[in-house]
C-alpha positions as CSV (number, residue, x, y, z in Angstrom):
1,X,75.9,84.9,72.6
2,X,79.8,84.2,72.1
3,X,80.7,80.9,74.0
4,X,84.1,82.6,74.8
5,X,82.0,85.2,76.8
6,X,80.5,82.2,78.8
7,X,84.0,81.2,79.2
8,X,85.6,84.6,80.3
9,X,82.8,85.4,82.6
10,X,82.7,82.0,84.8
11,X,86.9,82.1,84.1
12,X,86.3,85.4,86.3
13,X,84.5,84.1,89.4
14,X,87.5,82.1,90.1
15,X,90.5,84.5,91.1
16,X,90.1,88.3,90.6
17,X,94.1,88.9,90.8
18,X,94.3,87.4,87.5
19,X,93.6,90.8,86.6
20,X,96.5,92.8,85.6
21,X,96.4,96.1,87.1
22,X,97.4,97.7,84.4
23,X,94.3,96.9,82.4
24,X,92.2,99.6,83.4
25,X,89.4,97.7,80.9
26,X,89.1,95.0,83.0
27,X,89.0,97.0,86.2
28,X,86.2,99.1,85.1
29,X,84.6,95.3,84.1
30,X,84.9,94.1,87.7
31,X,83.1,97.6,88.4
32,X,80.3,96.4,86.9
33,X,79.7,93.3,87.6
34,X,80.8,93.0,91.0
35,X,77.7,92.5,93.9
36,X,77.9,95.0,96.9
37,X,75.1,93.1,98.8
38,X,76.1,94.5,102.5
39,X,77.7,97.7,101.6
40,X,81.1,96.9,102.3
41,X,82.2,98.9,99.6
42,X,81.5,102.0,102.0
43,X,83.1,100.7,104.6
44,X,86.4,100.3,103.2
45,X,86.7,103.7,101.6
46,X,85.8,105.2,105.5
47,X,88.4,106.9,107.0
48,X,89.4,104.1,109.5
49,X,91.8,101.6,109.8
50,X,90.0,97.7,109.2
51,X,91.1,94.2,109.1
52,X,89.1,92.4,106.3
53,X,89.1,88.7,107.1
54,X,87.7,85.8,104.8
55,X,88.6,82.2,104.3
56,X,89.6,81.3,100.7
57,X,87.4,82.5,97.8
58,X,85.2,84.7,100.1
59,X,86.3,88.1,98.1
60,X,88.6,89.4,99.9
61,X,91.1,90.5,96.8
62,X,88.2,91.3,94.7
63,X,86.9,93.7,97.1
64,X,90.1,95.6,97.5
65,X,90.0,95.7,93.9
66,X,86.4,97.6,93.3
67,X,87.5,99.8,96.2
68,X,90.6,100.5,94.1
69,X,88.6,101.2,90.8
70,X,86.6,103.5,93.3
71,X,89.5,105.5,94.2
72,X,90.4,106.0,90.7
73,X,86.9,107.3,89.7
74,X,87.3,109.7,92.4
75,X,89.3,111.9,90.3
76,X,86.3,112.6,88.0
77,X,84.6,115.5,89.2
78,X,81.3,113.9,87.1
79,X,81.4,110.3,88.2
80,X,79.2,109.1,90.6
81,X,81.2,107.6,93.6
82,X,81.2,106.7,96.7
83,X,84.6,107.8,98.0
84,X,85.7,111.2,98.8
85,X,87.3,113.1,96.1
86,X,90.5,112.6,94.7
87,X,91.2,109.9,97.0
88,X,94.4,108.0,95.9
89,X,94.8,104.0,96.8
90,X,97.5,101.9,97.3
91,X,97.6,98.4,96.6
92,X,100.6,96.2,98.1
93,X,100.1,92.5,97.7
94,X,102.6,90.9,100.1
95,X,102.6,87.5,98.2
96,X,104.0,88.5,94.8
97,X,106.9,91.0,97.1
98,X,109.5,88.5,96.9
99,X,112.1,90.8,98.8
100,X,109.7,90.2,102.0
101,X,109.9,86.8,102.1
102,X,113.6,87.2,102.0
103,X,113.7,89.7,104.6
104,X,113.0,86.6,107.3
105,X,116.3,86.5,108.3
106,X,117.1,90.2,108.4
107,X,116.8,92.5,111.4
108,X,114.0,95.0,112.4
109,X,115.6,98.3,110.2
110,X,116.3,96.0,107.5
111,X,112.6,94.7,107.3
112,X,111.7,98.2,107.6
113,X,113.2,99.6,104.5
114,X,112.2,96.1,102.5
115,X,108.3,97.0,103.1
116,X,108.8,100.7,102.9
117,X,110.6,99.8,99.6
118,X,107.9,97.9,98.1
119,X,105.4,100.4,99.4
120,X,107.4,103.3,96.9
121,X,107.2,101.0,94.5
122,X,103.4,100.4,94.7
123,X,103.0,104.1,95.0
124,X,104.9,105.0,92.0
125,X,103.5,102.7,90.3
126,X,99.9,103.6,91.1
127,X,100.5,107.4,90.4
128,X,101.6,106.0,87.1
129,X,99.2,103.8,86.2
130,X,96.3,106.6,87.2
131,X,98.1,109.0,85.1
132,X,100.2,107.6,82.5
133,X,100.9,111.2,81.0
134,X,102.6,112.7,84.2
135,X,105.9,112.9,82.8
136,X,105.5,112.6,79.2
137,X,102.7,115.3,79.3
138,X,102.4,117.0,82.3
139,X,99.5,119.2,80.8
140,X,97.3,116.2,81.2
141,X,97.2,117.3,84.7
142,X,95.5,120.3,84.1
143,X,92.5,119.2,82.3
144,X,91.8,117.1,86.6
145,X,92.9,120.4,87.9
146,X,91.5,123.6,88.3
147,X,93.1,126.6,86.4
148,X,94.4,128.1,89.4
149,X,96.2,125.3,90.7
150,X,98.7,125.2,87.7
151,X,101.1,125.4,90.1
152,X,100.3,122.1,92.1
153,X,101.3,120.4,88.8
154,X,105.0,121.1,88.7
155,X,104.9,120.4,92.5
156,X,103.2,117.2,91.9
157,X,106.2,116.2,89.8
158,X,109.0,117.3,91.5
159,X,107.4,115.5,94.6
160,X,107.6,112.5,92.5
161,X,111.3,113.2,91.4
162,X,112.1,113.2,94.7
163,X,109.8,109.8,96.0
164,X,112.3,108.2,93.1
165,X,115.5,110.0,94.9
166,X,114.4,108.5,98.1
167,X,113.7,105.2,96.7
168,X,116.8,104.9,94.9
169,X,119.0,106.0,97.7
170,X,117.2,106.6,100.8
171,X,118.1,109.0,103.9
172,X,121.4,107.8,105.3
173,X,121.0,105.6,108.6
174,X,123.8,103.3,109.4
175,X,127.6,103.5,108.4
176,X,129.2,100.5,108.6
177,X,132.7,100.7,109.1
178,X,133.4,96.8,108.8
179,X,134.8,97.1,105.2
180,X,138.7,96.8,104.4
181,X,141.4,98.5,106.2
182,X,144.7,99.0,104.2
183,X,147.6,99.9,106.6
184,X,150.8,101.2,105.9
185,X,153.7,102.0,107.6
186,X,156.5,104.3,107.3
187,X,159.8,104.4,108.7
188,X,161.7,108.3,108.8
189,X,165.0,109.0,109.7
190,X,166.9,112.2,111.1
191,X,170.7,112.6,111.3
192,X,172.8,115.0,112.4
193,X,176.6,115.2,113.1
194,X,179.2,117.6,114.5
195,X,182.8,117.1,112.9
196,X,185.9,119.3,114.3
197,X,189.3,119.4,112.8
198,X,192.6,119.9,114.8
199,X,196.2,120.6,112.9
200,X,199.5,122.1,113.4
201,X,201.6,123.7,110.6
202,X,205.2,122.1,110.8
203,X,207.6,120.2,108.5
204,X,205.5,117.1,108.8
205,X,202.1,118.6,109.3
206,X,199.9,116.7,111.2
207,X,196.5,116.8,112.5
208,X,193.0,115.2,113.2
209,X,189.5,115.0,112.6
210,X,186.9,114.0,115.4
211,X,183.4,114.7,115.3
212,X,179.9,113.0,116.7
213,X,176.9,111.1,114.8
214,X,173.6,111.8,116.0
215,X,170.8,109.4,114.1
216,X,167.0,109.8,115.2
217,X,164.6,107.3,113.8
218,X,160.7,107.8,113.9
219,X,158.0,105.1,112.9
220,X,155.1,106.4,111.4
221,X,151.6,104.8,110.5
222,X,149.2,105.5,108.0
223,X,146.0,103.6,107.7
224,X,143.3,103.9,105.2
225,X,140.0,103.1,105.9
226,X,137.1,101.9,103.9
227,X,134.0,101.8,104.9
228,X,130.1,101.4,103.4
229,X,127.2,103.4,104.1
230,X,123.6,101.5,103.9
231,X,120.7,103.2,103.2
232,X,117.6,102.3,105.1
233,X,114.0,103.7,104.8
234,X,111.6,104.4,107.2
235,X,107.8,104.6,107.6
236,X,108.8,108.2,108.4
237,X,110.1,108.5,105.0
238,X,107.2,107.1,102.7
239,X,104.8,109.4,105.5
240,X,106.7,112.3,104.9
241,X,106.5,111.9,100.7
242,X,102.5,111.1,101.0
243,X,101.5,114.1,103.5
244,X,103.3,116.0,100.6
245,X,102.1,114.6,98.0
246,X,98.4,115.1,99.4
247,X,99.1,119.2,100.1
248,X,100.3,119.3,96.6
249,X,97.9,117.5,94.4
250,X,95.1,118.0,96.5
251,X,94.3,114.6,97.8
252,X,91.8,113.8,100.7
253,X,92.7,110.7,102.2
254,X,95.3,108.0,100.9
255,X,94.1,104.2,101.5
256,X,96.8,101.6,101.8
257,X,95.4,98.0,100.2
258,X,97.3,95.5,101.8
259,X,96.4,91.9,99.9
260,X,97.7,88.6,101.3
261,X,98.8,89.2,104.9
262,X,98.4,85.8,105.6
263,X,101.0,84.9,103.3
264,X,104.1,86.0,105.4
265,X,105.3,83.7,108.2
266,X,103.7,84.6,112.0
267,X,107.4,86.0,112.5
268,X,106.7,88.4,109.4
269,X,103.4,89.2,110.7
270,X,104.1,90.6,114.0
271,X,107.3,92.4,112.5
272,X,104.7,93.6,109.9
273,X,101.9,94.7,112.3
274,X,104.9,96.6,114.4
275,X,105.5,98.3,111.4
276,X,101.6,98.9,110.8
277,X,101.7,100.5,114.6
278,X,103.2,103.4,113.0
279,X,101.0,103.8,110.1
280,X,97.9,103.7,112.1
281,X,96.9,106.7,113.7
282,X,99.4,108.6,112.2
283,X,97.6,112.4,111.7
284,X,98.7,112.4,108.0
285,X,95.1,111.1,106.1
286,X,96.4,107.8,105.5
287,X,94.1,104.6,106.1
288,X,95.1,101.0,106.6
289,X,93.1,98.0,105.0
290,X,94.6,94.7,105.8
291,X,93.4,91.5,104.2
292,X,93.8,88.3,106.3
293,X,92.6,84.7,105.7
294,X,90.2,83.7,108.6
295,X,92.1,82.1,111.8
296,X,95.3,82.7,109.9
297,X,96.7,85.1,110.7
298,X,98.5,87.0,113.9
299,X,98.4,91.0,114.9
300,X,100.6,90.1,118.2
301,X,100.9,92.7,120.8
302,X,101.4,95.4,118.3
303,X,97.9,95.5,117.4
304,X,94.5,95.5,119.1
305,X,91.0,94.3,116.8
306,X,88.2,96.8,117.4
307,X,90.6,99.1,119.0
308,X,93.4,99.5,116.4
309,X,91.8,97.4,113.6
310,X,88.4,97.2,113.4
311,X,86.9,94.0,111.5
312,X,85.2,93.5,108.3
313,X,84.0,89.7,108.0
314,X,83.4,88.1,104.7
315,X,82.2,84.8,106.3
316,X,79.3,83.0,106.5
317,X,79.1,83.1,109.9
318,X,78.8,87.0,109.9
319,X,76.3,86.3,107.2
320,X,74.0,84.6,109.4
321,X,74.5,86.8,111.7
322,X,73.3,89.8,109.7
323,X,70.4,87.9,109.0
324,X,69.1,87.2,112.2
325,X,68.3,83.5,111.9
326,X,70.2,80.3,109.7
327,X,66.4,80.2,107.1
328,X,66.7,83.9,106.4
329,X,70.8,83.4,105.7
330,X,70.1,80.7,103.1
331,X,67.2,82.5,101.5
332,X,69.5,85.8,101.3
333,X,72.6,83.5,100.2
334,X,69.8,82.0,97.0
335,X,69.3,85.7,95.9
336,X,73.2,87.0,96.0
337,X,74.1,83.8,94.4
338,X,71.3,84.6,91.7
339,X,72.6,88.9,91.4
340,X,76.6,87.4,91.2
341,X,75.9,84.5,88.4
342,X,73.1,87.2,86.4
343,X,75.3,90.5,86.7
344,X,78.9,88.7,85.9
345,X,77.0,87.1,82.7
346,X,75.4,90.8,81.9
347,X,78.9,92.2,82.4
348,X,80.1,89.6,79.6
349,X,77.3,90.4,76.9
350,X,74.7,87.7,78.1
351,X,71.6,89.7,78.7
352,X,69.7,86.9,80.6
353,X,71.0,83.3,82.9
354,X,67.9,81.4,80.4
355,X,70.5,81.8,77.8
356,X,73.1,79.5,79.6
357,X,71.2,77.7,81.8
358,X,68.8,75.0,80.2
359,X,66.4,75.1,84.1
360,X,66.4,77.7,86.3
361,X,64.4,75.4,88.5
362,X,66.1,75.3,91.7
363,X,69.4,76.4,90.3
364,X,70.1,79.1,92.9
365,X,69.5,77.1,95.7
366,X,71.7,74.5,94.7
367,X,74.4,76.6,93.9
368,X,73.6,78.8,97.0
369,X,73.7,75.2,99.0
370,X,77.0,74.4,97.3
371,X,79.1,77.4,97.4
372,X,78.0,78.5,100.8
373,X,79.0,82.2,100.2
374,X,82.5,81.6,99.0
375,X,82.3,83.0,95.5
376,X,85.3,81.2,94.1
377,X,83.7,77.8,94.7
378,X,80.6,79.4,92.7
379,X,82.8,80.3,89.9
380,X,84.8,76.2,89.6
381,X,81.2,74.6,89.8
382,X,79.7,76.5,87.2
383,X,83.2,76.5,85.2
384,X,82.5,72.7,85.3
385,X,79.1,72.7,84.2
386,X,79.9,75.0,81.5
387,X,82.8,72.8,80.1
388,X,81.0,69.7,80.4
389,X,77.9,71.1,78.6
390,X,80.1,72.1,75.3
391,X,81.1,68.6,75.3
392,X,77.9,68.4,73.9
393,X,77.0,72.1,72.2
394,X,73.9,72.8,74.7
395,X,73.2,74.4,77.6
396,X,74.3,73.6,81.0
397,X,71.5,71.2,82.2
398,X,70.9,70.1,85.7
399,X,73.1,67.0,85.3
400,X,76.1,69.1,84.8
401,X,75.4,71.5,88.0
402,X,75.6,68.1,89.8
403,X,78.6,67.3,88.1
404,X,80.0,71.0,89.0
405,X,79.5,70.3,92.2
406,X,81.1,66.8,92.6
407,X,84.1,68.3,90.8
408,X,84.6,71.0,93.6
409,X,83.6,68.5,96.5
410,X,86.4,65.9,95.6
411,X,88.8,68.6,94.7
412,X,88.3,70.0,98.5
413,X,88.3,66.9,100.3
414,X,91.7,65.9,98.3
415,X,93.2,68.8,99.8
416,X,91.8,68.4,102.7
417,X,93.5,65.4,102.9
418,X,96.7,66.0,101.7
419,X,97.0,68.9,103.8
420,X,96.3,66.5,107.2
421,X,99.0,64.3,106.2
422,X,101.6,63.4,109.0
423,X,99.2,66.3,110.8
424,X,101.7,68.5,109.6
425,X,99.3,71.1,107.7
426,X,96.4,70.2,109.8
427,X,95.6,67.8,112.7
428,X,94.2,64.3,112.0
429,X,91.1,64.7,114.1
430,X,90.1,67.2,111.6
431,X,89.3,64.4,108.4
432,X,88.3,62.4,111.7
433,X,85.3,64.9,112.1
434,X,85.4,65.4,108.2
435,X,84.8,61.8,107.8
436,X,82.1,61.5,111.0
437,X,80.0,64.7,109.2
438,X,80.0,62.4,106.0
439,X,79.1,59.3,107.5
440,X,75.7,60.8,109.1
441,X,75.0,63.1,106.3
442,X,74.6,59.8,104.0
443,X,72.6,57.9,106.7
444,X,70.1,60.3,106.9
């Protein structure tokens, strides 16, 4: 047993977008270890739009992550799976898009083409990153398809040469004509004269001229215009490109991962959810999966839950409620705790938890007791332990669970408090109840 596999493996537990998703390796690691104890994994490669809610460290990223991996497999004829095949995902995290955050000043169409831009983006980028050859070798393709589909190949590509046309440029939408106007003006004359001569012959010849000027003047103007044409796209657009891109590579269904909703501002999210409105519903195979932080988040009047959205709850509260009763919940929450810590040390090389842990005794229940179903808390207790323990080249032994769990206890109540401060983050009656729960858990 490598100490740096102890390391990695409770380094894991604490945020699954540390994982690039470009390292395939890795994804295919979370594969493993990861612990689908209510099936959810099903239910977010169905064929219907859902709003995955959680509070902090419940899952929700990871879980859009194995479905992801899922996806992916699904374009191996041999691999076992549980989505349909060749099922294609996109994953859009709306916290690392900094051109959304941006977009809070801008109007509807130019929110619109920020999110449908990012949206190419992840698209392109997941069509490369599931088949790196495509452009350098395009014959990769044919080893995933049949012989006689050869020809959905060079489609394939020049559906992607064009989703990098329309990214690039667009479809044109607006012309501005607010840029500079150069004006110039231009004066022409016209003259014209009559002249008659008059004489006599004589000694002393005399004689005279007289004739008429006739001037015309005409003013003449001559502006040039400039003016600037702004490309916007549409969810039309990026619709359009995926229904084609499915009749051409042969895809079943396209699901659209969409991490961090909570992130944008409640403006943002009802501008987003508009957006979303046209997405859902839409005829054209393509499945919505939004990821929300528990009472954080607004659909406003675009959306409806259970109508529109239906809800997926990563809580503990939907926990209980699966399990019929609060005893059942926390004898259920001891034996996922138990399949997380055992299968994420498997997944790392560590064949068995007696090789970490020094006592097993009631090690399941405290850490069920501590984390309380959020996995991330799970993973900064036992990254405590662990780092305590090589303080000393042992074990973790019981004293350093404890420890664990102190470390994550005072880590939440400091930001607990320094989110209530001034009531600006949270009200102050909140660390008054905080404080009251305290106070009788102690007494008693």
């Amino acid at each position: 047993m490598s100490d740096q596999h102890v390391e990695d493996a409770f380094n894991s537990m604490l945020r699954a977008d540390y994982i690039p998703l470009k390292d395939i390796g890795k994804l295919n690691l979370l594969a493993e270890y990861y612990v689908d104890y209510y099936g959810f994994i099903s239910q977010i490669l169905s064929e219907n739009d859902q709003l995955i809610v959680g509070r902090r460290g419940t899952g929700k990223t990871t879980l859009l992550y194995r479905a992801l991996v899922e996806c992916m497999r699904s374009w191996d004829p041999y691999a076992q799976i549980k989505a349909k095949p060749r099922t294609l995902a996109i994953y859009l995290d709306l916290n690392k898009c900094q051109s959304v955050g941006d977009a809070e000043s801008a109007d509807y169409e130019d929110f619109e083409h920020v999110i449908v831009s990012e949206l190419c983006d992840a698209i392109k980028e997941e069509i490369r990153r599931s088949w790196p050859a495509i452009n350098a070798r395009p014959s990769f393709f044919s080893k995933l398809f049949k012989s006689a589909e050869t020809k959905s190949v060079a489609e394939t590509n020049k559906l992607l040469a064009e989703l990098a046309e329309v990214l690039k440029s667009g479809l044109p939408r607006v012309v501005d004509r607010s840029g500079r106007v150069d004006t110039k003006d231009t004066v022409k004359t016209k003259k014209e004269g009559e002249v008659s001569v008059a004489g006599k012959a004589s000694k002393s010849p005399s004689g005279s001229i007289g004739g008429k000027l006739k001037t015309e003047s005409a003013r003449e103007q001559e502006e040039e215009s400039g003016y600037s044409v702004s490309y916007r796209l549409t969810i039309a657009d990026v619709l359009r490109i995926l229904a084609e891109l499915r009749a051409a590579a042969g895809i079943s269904a396209v699901i659209l991962l969409v991490d961090e909703f909570s992130a944008l501002s409640e403006d943002l999210q009802r501008r987003f959810t508009t957006l979303l409105k046209k997405l859902i519903g839409n005829h054209s195979g393509v499945f919505v999966k939004l990821c929300a932080i528990t009472d954080k988040y607004t659909l406003g009047s675009s959306l409806i839950l259970q109508r529109d959205l239906f809800e997926v709850s990563l809580d503990l509260d939907a926990f209980v409620e699966r399990s019929d009763s609060l005893n059942a919940a926390m004898s259920e929450l001891e034996s996922l705790t138990e399949k997380i810590v055992t299968e994420r040390l498997k997944a790392y090389g560590i064949l068995a938890p007696r090789h970490v842990f020094e006592d097993l005794t009631d090690l399941w229940r405290e850490l069920s007791r501590c984390a309380m179903g959020v996995p991330r808390t799970l993973g900064i207790v036992l990254k405590q332990a662990w780092n305590r323990a090589q303080a000393s080249s042992r074990r973790i032994k019981k004293s350093d669970i404890e420890y664990g769990i102190r470390y994550a206890s005072k880590a939440y109540l400091n930001q607990l408090e320094g989110a209530a401060k001034g009531g600006v983050a949270l009200p102050q009656y909140v660390v008054d109840i905080w404080d009251a729960i305290l106070s009788k858990a102690v007494t008693e």
